[in-house]
N, C-alpha and C positions, 0 to 999 in steps of 0.2 A: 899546310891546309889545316883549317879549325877542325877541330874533336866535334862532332856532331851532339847538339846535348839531347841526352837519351836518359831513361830512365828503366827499370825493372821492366821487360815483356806480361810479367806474371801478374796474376789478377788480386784475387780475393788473401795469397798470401806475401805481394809484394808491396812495393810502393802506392798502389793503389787504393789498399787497404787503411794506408796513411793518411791520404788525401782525402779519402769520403769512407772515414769511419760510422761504420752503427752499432747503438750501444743503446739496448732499451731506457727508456726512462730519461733521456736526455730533451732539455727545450732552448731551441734555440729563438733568439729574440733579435728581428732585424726592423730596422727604422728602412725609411723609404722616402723618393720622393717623386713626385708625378704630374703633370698640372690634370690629367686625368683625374687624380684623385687627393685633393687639396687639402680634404676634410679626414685622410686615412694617412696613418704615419706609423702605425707599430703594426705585426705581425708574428705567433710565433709556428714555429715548426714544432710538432711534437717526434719522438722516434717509439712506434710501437710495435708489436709483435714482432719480433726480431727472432729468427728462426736461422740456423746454418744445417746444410746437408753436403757431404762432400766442399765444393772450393766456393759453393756458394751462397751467399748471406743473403736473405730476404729481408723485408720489412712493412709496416705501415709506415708513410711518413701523413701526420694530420696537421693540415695550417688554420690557424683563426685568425681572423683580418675582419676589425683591425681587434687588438686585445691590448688592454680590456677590451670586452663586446662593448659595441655600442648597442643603445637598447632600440636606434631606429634602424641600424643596419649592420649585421655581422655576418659572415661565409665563415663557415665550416667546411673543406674539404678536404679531402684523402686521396692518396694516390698508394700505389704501389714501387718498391723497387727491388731492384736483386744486381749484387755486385759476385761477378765472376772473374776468370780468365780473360772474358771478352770484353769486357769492360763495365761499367755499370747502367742500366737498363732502367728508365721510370717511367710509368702509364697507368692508364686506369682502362675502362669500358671505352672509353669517347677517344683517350689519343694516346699516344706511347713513342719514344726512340730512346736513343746511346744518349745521355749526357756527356759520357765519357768511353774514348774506346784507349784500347792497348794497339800495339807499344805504347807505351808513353813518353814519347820522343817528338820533339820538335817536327812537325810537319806532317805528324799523321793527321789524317781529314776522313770524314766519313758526312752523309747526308741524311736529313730526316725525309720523311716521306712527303711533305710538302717543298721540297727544294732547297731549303736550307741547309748551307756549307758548315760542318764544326772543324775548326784547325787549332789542333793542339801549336800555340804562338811559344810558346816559354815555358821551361820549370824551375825560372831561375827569380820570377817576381818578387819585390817588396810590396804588401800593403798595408795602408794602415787604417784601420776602422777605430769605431770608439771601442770594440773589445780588445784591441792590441796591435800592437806589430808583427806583421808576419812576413819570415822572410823563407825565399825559395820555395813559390806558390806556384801551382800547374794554374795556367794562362789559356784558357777555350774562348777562342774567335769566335764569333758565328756572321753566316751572313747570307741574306734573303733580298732578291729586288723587289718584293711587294711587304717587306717586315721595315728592312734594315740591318742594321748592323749593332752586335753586341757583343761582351765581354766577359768571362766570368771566370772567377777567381777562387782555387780552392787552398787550403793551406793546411799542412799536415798537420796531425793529428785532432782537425778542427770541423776540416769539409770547407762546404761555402761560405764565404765569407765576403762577398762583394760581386755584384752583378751590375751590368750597365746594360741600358738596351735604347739606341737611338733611331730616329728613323721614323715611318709610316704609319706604322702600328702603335703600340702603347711605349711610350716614352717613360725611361725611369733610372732612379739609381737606388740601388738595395743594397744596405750595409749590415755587416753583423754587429747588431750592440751588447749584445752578452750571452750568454750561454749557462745553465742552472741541471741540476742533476735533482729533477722531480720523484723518479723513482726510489725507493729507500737503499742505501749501500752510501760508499763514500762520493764525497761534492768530487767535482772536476778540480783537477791544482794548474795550478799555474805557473809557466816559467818563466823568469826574467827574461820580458822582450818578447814572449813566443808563447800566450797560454797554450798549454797542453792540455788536450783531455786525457782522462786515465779511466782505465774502464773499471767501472764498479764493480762492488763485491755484490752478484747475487746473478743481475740480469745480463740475458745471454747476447752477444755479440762483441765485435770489438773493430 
């Protein structure tokens, strides 16, 4: 009988903590593609107010779409998140679930409030984006019969790194193109084949 591939139970101080690191002052930069949105290709993530109490790490995450602003159309929004034991948690006012829940073992599933399935598929993926190869990447299924069906791809010590979303609703594919250390402390380093982030000297989180 196969070995079930499983990973750390624990939250904010295990494997998890790998997979969707927060570390203030980090931007991450994703290209995209849509026929929704033909005219919109870059995006980035910012990581702000980054707060730990006991096993759980909060944040702001703020996106600009696209960036550079355009000066006839740009969004600015913000959400919240908080990684714990239970998994990690992103919402604002208007909407909120798990991205991710614990164990983190193949076939754990949990549901957002609109119906949508998430199943942890793999923690064993290779992908490859224009910011690198990553391999042994937690693998989230999802799937909605009024959405569709999608994919999303996280890679330790990096976070998300590739999302796909097919289906009814907005069709897309979201890659990571690189990633820059805006806040003052040392730049992100990089390993052969696997950039790493490293967490700065100054701001809090990790």
């Amino acid at each position: 009988m196969m070995k079930a591939e499983k990973a750390s139970n624990s939250g904010g101080d295990g494997l998890l903590k790998e997979y969707y690191p927060i570390i203030a002052g980090y931007a991450y930069v994703y290209r995209y593609e849509s026929p929704e949105w033909p005219q919109k290709s870059k995006a980035t993530m910012r990581v702000k107010g980054v707060s730990q109490v006991g096993d759980k790490t909060t944040a702001t995450l703020e996106e600009t779409n696209p960036d550079p602003p355009d000066p006839k159309w740009t969004s600015v929004r913000s959400w919240k998140v908080e990684r714990g034991a239970e998994g990690v948690f992103e919402g604002d006012k208007n909407w909120s679930y798990w991205a991710i829940r614990t164990p983190l073992e193949k076939g754990t599933s949990w549901q957002r409030d609109d119906g949508t399935t998430f199943t942890i598929a793999a923690l064993s993926e290779t992908v490859e984006v224009p910011a690198g190869i990553y391999k042994n990447c937690l693998h989230v299924a999802y799937d909605n019969e009024g959405i569709g069906t999608g994919e999303l791809y996280y890679a330790k010590g990096v976070g998300l790194v590739r999302s796909i979303q097919r289906g009814e609703w907005i069709p897309y594919d979201y890659w990571l193109e690189s990633v820059r250390q805006e806040a003052p402390g040392a730049a992100p380093a990089a390993a052969a084949g696997r950039p790493r982030l490293m967490a700065p000297k100054g701001p809090v989180g990790s």
